[in-house]
VEXDREN-472266 format. One record per residue (C-alpha): x, y, z; residue number from 1; residue in one letter. Coordinates in nm, 2 decimals. Layout:
BEGIN
+--------+--------+--------+-----+------+
:   east :  north :     up : seq : type :
+--------+--------+--------+-----+------+
:      X :      Y :      Z : NUM :    A :
...
+--------+--------+--------+-----+------+
//
This chain:
BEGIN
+--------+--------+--------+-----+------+
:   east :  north :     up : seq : type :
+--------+--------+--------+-----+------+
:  -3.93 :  -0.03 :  -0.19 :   1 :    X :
:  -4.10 :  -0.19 :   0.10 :   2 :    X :
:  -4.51 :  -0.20 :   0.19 :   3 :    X :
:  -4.58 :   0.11 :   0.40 :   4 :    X :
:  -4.72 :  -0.02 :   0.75 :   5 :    X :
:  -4.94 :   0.20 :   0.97 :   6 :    X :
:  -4.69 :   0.14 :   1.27 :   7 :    X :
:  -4.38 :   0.33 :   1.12 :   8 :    X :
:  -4.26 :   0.67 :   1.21 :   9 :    X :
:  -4.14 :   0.86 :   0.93 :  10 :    X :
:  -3.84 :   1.07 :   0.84 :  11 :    X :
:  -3.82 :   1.23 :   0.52 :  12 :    X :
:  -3.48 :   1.45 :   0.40 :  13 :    X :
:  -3.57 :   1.70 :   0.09 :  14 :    X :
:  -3.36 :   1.79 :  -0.17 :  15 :    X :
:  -3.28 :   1.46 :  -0.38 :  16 :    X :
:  -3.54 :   1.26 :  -0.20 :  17 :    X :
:  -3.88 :   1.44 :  -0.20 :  18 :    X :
:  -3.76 :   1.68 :  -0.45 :  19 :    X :
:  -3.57 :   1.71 :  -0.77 :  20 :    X :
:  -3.25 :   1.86 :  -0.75 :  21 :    X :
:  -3.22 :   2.20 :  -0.90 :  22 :    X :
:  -2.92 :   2.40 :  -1.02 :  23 :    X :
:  -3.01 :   2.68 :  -0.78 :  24 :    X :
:  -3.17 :   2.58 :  -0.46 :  25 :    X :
:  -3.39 :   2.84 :  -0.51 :  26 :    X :
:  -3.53 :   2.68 :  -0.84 :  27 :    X :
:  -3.64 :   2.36 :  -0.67 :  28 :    X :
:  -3.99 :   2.25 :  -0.81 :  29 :    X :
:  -4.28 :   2.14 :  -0.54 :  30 :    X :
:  -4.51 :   1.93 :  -0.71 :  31 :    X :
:  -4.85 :   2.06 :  -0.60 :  32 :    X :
:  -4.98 :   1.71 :  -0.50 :  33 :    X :
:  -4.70 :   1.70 :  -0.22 :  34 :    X :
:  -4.83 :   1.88 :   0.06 :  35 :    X :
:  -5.20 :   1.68 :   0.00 :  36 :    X :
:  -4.95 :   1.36 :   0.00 :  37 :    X :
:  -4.81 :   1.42 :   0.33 :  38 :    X :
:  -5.10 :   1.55 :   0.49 :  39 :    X :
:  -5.30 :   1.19 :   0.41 :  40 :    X :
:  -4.99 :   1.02 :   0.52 :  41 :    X :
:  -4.92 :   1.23 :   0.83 :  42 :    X :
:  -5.30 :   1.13 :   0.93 :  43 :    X :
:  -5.25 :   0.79 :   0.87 :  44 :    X :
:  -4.93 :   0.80 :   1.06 :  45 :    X :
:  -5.09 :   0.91 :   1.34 :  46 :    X :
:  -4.88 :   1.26 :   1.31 :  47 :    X :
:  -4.57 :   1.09 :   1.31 :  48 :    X :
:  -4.38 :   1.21 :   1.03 :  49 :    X :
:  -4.11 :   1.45 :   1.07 :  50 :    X :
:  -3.86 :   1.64 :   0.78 :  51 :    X :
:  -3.49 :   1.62 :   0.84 :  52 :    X :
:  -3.30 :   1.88 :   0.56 :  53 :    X :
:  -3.00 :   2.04 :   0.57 :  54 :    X :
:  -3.22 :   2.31 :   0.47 :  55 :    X :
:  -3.30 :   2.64 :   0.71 :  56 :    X :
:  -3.69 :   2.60 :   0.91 :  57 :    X :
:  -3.80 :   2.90 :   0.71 :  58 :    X :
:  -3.70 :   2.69 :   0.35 :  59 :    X :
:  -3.92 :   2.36 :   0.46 :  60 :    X :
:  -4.20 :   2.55 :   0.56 :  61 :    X :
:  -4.15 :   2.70 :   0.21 :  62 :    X :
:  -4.18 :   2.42 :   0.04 :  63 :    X :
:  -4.40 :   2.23 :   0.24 :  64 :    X :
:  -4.65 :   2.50 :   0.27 :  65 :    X :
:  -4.91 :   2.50 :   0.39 :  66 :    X :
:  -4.78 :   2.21 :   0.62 :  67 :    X :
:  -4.62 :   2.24 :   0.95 :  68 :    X :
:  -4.38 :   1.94 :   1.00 :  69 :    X :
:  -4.22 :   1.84 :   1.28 :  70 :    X :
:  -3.84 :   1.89 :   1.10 :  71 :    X :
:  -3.50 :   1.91 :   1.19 :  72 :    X :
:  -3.33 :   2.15 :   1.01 :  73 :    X :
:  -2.97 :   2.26 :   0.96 :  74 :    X :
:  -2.87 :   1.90 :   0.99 :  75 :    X :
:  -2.97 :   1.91 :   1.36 :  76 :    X :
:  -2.93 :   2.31 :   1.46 :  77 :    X :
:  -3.27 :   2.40 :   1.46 :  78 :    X :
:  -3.52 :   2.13 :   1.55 :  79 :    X :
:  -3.92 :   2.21 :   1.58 :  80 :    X :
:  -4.08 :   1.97 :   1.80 :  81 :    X :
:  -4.44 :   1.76 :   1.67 :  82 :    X :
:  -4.57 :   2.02 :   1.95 :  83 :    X :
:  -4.44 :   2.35 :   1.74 :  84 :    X :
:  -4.18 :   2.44 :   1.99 :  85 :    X :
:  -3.84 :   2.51 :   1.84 :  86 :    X :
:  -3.50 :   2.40 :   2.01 :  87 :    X :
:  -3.22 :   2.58 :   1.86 :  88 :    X :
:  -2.83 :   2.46 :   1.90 :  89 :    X :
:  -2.62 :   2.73 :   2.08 :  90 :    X :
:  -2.43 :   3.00 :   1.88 :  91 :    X :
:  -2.05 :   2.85 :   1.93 :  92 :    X :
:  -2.24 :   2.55 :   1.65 :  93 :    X :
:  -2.25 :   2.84 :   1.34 :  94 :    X :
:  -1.97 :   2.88 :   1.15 :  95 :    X :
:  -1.79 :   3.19 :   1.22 :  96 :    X :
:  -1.93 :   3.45 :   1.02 :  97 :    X :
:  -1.53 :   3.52 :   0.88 :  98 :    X :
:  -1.55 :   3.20 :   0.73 :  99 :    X :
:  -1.87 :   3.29 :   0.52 : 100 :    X :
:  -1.67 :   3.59 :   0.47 : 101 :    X :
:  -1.38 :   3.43 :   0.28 : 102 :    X :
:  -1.59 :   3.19 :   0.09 : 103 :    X :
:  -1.78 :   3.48 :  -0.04 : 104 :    X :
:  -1.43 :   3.66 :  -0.09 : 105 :    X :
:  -1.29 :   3.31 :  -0.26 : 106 :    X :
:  -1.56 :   3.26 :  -0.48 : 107 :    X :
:  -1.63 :   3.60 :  -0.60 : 108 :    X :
:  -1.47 :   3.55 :  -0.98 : 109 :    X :
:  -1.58 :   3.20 :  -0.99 : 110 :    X :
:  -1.89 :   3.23 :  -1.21 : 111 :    X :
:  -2.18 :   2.98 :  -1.12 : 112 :    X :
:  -2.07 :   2.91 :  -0.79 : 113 :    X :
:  -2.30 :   2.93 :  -0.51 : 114 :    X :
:  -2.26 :   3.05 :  -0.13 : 115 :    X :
:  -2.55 :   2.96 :   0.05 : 116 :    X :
:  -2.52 :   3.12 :   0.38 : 117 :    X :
:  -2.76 :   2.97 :   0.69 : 118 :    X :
:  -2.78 :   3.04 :   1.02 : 119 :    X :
:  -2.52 :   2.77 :   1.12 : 120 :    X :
:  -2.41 :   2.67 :   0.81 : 121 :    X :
:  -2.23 :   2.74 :   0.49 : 122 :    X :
:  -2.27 :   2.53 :   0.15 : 123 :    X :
:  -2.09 :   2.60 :  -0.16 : 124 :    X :
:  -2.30 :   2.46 :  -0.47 : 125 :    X :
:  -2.05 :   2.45 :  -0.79 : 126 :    X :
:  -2.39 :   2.26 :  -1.00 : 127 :    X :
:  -2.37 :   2.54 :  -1.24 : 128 :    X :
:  -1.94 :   2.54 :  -1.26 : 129 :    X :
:  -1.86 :   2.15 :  -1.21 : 130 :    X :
:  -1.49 :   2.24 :  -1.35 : 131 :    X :
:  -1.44 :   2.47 :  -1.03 : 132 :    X :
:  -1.48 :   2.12 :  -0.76 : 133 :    X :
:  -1.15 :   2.07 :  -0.64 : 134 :    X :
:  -1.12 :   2.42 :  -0.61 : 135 :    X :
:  -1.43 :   2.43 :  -0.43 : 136 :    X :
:  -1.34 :   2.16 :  -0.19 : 137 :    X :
:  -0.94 :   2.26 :  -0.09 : 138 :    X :
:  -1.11 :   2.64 :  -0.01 : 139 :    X :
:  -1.34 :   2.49 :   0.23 : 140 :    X :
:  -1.15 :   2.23 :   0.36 : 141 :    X :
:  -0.83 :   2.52 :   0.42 : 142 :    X :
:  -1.10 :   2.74 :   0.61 : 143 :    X :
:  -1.26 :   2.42 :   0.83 : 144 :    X :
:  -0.83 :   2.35 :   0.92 : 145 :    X :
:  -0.85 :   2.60 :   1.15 : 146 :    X :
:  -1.09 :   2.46 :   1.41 : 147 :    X :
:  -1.16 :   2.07 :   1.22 : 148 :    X :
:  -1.17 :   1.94 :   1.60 : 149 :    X :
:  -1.55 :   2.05 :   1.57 : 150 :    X :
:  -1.60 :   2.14 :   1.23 : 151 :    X :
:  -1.63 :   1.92 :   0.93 : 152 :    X :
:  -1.68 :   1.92 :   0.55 : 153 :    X :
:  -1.96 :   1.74 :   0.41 : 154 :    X :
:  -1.98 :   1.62 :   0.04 : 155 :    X :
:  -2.30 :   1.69 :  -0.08 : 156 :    X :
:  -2.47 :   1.65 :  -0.44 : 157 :    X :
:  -2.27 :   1.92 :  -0.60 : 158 :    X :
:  -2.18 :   2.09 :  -0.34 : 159 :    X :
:  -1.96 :   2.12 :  -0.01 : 160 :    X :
:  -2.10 :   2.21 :   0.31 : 161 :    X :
:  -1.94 :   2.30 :   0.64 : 162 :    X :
:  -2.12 :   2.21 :   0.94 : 163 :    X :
:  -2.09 :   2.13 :   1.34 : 164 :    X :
:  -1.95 :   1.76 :   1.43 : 165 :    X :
:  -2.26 :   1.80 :   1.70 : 166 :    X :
:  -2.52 :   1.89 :   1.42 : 167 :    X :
:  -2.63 :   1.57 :   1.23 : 168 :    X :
:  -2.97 :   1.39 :   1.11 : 169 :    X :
:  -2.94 :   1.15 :   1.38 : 170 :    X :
:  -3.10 :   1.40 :   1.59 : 171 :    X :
:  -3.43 :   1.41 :   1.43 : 172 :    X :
:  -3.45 :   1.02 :   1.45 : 173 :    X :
:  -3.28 :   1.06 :   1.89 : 174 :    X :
:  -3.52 :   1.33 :   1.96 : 175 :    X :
:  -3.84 :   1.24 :   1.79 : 176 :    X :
:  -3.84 :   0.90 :   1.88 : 177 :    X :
:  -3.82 :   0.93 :   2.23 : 178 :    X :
:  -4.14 :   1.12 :   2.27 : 179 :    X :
:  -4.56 :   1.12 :   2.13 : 180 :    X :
:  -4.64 :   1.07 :   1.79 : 181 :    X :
:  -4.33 :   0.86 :   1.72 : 182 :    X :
:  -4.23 :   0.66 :   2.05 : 183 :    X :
:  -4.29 :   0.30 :   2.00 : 184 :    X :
:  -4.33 :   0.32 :   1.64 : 185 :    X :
:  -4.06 :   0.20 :   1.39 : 186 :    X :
:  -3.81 :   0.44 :   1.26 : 187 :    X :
:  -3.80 :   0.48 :   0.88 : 188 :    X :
:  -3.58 :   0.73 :   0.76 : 189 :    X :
:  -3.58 :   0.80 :   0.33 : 190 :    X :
:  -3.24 :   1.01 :   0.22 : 191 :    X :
:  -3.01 :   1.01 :  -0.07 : 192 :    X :
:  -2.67 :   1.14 :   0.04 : 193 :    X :
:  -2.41 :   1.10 :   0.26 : 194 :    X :
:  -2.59 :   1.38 :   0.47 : 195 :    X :
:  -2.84 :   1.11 :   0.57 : 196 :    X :
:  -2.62 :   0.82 :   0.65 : 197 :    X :
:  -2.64 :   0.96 :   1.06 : 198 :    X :
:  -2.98 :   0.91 :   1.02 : 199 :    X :
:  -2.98 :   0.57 :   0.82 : 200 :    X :
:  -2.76 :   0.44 :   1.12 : 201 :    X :
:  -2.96 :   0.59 :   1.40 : 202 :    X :
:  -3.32 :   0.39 :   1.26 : 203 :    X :
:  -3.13 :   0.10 :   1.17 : 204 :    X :
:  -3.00 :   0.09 :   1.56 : 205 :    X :
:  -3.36 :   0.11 :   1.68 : 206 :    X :
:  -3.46 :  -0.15 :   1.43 : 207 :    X :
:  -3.57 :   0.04 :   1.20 : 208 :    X :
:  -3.53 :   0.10 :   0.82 : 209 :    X :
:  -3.24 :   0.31 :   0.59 : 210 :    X :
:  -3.43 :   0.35 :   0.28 : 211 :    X :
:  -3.18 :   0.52 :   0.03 : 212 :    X :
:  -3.34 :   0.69 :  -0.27 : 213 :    X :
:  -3.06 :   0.55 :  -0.53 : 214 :    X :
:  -3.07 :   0.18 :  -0.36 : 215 :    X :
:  -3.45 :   0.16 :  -0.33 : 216 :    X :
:  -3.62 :   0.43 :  -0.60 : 217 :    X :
:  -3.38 :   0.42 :  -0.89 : 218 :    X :
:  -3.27 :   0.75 :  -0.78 : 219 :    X :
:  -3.56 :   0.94 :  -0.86 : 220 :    X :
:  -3.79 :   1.19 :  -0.61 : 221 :    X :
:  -4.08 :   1.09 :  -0.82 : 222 :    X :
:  -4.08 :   0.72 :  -0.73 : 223 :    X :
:  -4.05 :   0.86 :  -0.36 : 224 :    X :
:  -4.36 :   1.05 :  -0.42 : 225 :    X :
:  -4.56 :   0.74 :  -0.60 : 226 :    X :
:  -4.47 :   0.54 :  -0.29 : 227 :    X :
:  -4.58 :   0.79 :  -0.03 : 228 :    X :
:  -4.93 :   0.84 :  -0.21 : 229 :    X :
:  -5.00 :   0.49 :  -0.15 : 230 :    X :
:  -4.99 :   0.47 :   0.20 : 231 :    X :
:  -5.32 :   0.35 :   0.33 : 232 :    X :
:  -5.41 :   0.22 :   0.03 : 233 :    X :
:  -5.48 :  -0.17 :  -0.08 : 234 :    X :
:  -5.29 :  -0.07 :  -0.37 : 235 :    X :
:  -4.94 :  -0.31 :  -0.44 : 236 :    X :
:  -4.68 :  -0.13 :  -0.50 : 237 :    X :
+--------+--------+--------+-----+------+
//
């Protein structure tokens, strides 16, 4: 893991990288040292630290609480500026709401699968019924046949997600960057799946850094968190 330096702008995904996993992800568990965490490192940021989550807005601000990040959410659909104001993607980015019908439909016997509706996406988690994955994965990939010129399946950590070809994490690093607290700073952007890869390729473009939690923490959110509470400090890491 590399020395934090006062001159980077920060871009931090959720699930897998700041947080555990969970089966549910409802049952995620926020460490209450967090939000302190990435307050001090916000400050000594100069503000420029932003969340980018497949998650919904209303979720982060969940489990951030009581922080206010600048975050892209919905892989890119929702996006909440480091001024507060919220961009939102237009409505022909959601999935059609018969999709989200069928996958609720599809899955109904399948014990311990998961729909996760959002407002422009749809994951399936199958954490809880790992035998039902290929099942899982031809029933979105049947439904996503229909229109795959714009949408796409993504892989996740025990899951399958269905999102806009438009909608990635890229955004967060495109948008933010371009404008006060993160212009002229360098781009780091800390994710574990292949959900982050658009925004691993869009710091490393503007010379920044991909720091992927298995490569660079052994995997786990807590190393994540041990390296984000030394920023500003003398403290070798």
């Amino acid at each position: 893991m590399p020395t934090p330096r006062p001159d980077w702008a920060l871009f931090l995904d959720i699930d897998g990288t700041l947080l555990d996993i969970a089966a549910r992800p409802d049952e995620v568990e926020v460490p209450g040292t967090l939000a302190p965490t990435l307050a001090r490192v916000k400050s000594w940021l100069g503000g420029a630290v932003a969340i980018a989550s497949g998650r919904t807005l209303v979720e982060i601000d969940r489990l951030m609480a009581p922080l206010r990040l600048a975050s892209v959410s919905e892989h890119g659909a929702v996006i909440r500026g480091p001024d507060g104001a919220i961009d939102r993607a237009s409505a022909d980015r959601a999935v059609p709401p018969a999709w989200t019908a069928r996958l609720h439909e599809g899955t109904r016997d399948w014990a311990g699968v998961l729909v996760e509706e959002k407002s422009y996406g749809v994951a399936v988690h199958f954490r809880l019924a790992p035998h039902r994955e290929r099942q899982v994965r031809a029933l979105v990939e049947t439904l996503v046949s229909d229109n795959a010129a714009a949408f796409e399946v993504l892989p996740a950590r025990m899951a399958f997600e269905i999102r806009h070809r438009t909608l990635t994490k890229a955004l967060a690093v495109d948008r933010f960057m371009a404008q006060p607290p993160f212009a002229g700073r360098v781009p780091v952007f800390v994710g574990d799946d292949v959900t982050d890869e658009d925004g691993f390729r869009a710091a490393t473009a503007m010379g920044g850094l991909a720091l992927n939690v298995k490569e660079s923490f052994g995997g786990r959110p807590s190393e994540v968190r041990r390296w984000l509470a030394a920023f500003g400090s003398s403290t070798a890491l």
